[in-house]
LODORO-599200 format. One record per residue (C-alpha): residue in one letter; x, y, z. Coordinates in steps of 0.2 Angstrom, whole numbers, padded with zeros to 4 digits, always signed. Layout:
<pts>
aXYZ ...
</pts>
This chain:
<pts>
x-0111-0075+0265 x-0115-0058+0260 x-0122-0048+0244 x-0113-0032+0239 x-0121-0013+0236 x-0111+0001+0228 x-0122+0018+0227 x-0115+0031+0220 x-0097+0027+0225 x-0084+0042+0223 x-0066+0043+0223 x-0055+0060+0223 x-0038+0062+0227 x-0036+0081+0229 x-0045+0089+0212 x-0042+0070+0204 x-0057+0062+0201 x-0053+0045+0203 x-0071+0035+0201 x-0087+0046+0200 x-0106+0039+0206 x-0102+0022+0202 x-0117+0009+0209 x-0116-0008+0208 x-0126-0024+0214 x-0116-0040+0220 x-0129-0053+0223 x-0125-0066+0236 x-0115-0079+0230 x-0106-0072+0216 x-0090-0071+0209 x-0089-0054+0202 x-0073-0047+0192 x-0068-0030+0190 x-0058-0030+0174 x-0051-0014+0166 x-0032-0008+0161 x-0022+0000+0173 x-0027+0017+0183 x-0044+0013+0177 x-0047+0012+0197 x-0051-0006+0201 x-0039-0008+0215 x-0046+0010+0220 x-0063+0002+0222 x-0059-0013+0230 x-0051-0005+0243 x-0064+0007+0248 x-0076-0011+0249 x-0061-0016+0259 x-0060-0003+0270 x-0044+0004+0267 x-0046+0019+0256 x-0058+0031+0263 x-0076+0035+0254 x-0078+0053+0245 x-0097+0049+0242 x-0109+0039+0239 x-0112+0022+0251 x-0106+0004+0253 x-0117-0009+0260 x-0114-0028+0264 x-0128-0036+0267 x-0143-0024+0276 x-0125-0014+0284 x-0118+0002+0278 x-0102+0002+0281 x-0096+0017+0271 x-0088+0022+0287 x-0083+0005+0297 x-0066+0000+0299 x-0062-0015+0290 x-0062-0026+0303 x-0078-0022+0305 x-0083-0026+0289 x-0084-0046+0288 x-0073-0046+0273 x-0055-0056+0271 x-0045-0050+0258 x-0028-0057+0248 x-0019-0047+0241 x-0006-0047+0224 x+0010-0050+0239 x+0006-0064+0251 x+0008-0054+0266 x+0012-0069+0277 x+0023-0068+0293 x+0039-0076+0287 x+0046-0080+0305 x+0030-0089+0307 x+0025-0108+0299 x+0009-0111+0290 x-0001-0115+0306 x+0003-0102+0314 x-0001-0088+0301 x-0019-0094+0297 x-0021-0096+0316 x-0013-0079+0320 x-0029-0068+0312 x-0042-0077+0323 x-0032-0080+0339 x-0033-0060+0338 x-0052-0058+0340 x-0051-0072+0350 x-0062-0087+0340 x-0058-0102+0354 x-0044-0114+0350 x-0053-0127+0345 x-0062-0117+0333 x-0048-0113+0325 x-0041-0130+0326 x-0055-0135+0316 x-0054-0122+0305 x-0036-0124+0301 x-0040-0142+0297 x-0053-0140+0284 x-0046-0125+0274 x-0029-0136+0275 x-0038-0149+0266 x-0049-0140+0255 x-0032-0132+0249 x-0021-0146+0252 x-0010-0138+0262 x-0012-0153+0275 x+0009-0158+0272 x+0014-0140+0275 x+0008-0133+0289 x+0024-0134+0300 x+0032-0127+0286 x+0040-0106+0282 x+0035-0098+0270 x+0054-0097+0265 x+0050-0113+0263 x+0037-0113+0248 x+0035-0110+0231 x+0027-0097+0226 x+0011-0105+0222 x+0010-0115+0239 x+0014-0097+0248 x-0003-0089+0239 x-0012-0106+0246 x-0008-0102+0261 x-0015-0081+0257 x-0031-0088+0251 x-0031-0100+0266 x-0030-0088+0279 x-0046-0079+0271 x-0053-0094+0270 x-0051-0096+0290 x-0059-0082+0294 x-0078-0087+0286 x-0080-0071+0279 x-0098-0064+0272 x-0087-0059+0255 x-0071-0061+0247 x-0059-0049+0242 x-0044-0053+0228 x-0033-0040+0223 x-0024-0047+0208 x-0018-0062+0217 x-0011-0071+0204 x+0000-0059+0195 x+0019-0067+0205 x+0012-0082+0196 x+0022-0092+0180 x+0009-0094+0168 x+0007-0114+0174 x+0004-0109+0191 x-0008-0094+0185 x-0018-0110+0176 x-0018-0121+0192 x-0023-0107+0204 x-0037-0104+0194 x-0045-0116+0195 x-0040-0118+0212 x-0052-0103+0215 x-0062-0110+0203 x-0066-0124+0213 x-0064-0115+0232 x-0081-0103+0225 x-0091-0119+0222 x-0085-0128+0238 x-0090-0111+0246 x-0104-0104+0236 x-0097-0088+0246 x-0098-0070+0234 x-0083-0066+0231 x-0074-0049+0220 x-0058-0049+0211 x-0049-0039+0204 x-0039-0039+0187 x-0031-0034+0172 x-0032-0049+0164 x-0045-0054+0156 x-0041-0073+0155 x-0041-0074+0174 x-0058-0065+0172 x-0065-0074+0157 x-0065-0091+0168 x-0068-0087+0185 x-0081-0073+0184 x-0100-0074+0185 x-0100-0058+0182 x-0088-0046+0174 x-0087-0029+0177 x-0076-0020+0164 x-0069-0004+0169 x-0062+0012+0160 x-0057+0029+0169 x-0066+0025+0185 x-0082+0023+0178 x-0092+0006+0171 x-0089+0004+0152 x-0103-0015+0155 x-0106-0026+0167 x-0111-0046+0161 x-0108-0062+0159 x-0094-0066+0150 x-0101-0075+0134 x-0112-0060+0134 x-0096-0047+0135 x-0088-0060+0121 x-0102-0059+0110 x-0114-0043+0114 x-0100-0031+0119 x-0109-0012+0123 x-0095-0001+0117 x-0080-0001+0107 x-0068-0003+0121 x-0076-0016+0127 x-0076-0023+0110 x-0057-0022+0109 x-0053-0026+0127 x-0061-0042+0127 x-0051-0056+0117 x-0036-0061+0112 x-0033-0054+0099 x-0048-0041+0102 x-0063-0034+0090 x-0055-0029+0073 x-0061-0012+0066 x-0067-0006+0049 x-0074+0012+0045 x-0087+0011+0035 x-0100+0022+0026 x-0118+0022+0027 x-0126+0014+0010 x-0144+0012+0014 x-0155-0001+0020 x-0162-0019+0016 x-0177-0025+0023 x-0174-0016+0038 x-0156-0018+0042 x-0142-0006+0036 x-0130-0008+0021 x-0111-0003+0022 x-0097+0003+0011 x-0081-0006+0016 x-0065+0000+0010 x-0063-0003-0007 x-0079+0002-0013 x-0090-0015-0009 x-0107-0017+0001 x-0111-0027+0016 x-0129-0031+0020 x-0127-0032+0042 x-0139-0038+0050 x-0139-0023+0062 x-0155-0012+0063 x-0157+0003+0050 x-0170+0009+0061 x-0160+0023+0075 x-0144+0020+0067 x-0133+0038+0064 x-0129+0040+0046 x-0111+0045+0048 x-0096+0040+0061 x-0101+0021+0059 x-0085+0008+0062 x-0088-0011+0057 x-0084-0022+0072 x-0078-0043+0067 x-0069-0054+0078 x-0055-0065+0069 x-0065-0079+0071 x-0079-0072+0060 x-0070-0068+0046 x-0062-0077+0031 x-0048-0077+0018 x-0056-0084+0001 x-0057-0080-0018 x-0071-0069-0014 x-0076-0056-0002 x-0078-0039+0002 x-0063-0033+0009 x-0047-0033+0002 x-0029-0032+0009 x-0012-0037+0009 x-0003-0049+0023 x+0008-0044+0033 x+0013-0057+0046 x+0006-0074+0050 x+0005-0081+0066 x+0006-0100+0072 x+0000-0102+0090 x-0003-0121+0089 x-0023-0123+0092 x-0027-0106+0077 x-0016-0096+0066 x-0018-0079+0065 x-0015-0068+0049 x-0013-0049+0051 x-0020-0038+0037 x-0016-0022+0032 x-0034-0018+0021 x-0033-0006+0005 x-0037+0011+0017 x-0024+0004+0029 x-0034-0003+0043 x-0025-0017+0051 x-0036-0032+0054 x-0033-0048+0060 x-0040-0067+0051 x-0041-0084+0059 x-0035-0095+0046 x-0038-0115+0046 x-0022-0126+0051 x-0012-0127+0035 x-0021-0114+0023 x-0009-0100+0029 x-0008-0087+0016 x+0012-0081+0014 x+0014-0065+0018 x+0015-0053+0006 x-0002-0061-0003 x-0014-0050-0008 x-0032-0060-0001 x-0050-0055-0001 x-0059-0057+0016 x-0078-0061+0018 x-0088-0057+0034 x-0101-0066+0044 x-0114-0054+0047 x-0124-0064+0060 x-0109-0059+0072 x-0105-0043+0065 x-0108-0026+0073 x-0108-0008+0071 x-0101+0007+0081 x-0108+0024+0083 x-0093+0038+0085 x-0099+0040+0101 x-0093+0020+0103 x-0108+0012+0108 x-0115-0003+0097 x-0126-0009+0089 x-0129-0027+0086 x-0134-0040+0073 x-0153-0044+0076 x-0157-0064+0074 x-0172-0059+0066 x-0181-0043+0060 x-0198-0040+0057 
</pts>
């Protein structure tokens, strides 16, 4: 096993700047997601740790090593990648021995490596098989497999499950899930969804135009998000978003006008807080349709997903915002409803999109 270091890491393309001095620290042992819409330049980075995009500036280490300039195999990295990349002529066997024949690891060796990773993957009943011969979810066993052989200081995941169904996605999680704990080994993926991150991850780095929007745990992204993007990234559905006016203070933390002319005492900090620009920030789950409340709006769709129904709002300045509503309390759309906010887990954005949280307690 290996840690990870990222020092001022740059990526240009010609006169496109693709990532710009971005650092980052991968302690050993880690699981580590880089999560961020397309082109935000998470398959970009992996490759440079990888070794298979060159570096414009800055330095990679693994380990004590600087391997800015290695060649990949150089590196002690295995890497799987979206398309399983297995030898099709070839059988199971053959295609997690086929890497380490190459550098020449004894046969016996790789006997016994084959052996355990077949287990730990439970690909013991199909290792005389093709891949023709494999569902898809068997074929990326084998992917992770053949990293697996190698004993690598760190692994590499470029968006492996995304030829997945959505019941295989589920399964190979966990599959990884379980394979990191087995291991302990670090290991970076790479992802745009945020599911996948959400319950593999250790740590999640969230990503936006090459540079790092936050990097956390995720109940610390879920809860404490740093910037609107973030904010509206993270969950499904994401942060809903109210402008609001500045209205003074209580106590020490700042008052809000909401749409429709009513105050909300937050629980956010008056104190460095910008008078203008400021955007209330709720998850669904902390908000709710009653008789009373500060917001107002109409409904305009309700949605049943089996374990929460969702209602989707459009408020009186025509915001849209979206409810979590208790199983059988659905409000018919086209109901006009009032909506009251839980300001313990409320937050406020500056126009800048940074934010500013709700304090537990303020002296």
């Amino acid at each position: 096993m290996a840690g990870l270091k990222l020092e001022n890491v740059c990526k240009r393309y010609g006169a496109v700047q693709v990532i710009e001095n971005l650092s980052l620290d991968v302690a050993q042992g880690e699981f580590v997601v880089f999560l961020g819409p397309s082109g935000c330049g998470k398959t970009s980075l992996l490759r440079m740790i990888a070794g298979l995009e060159e570096v414009t500036g800055g330095r990679i280490l693994i380990g004590d090593h600087d391997v800015t300039a290695a060649a990949p195999g150089q590196r002690n990295l295995a890497m799987v990648f979206q398309h399983y990349a297995l030898y099709p002529h070839m059988s199971v066997r053959d295609n997690l021995a086929f890497g380490l024949k190459n550098i020449g690891i004894p046969a016996d060796e790789i006997a016994r490596r084959i052996t355990e990773s077949a287990r730990m993957l439970e690909l013991d009943a199909l290792l005389e098989r093709k891949p023709g011969q494999l569902s898809g979810g068997q074929r990326q066993r084998v992917a992770i497999g053949r990293a697996v052989v190698k004993e690598p200081g760190i692994f590499l995941f470029d968006e492996p499950l995304s030829n997945l169904d959505a019941a295989l996605r589920g399964r190979t999680r966990l599959e990884l899930a379980q394979l990191h704990q087995r291991l302990g080994a670090t290991m970076v993926f790479v992802t745009h969804d945020q599911i996948e991150a959400m319950t593999l991850a250790t740590r999640i780095v969230v990503m936006k135009g090459g540079a790092i929007e936050q990097v956390a745990t995720p109940t610390e992204l879920y809860r404490r998000p740093a910037t609107r993007f973030v904010a509206s990234f993270i969950g499904t559905p994401g942060m809903g978003f109210v402008p609001v006016q500045r209205a003074g203070d209580e106590q020490g933390r700042a008052v809000v006008t909401v749409p429709g002319g009513q105050n909300v005492a937050t629980r956010v900090a008056a104190e460095g807080l910008p008078a203008q620009g400021l955007v209330l920030g709720v998850r669904p789950e902390n908000l709710s349709i009653g008789e009373q409340g500060p917001l107002r709006g109409r409904v305009q769709l309700v949605e049943f997903l089996g374990e929460r129904t969702l209602a989707h709002l459009k408020l009186e300045d025509g915001s849209p915002l979206i409810v979590t509503v208790p199983a059988g309390a659905s409000p018919k759309p086209g109901s006009h409803v009032a909506v009251s906010v839980d300001v313990a887990e409320a937050h406020l954005f500056d126009e800048a999109g940074r934010a500013h949280h709700a304090q537990e307690a303020l002296a």
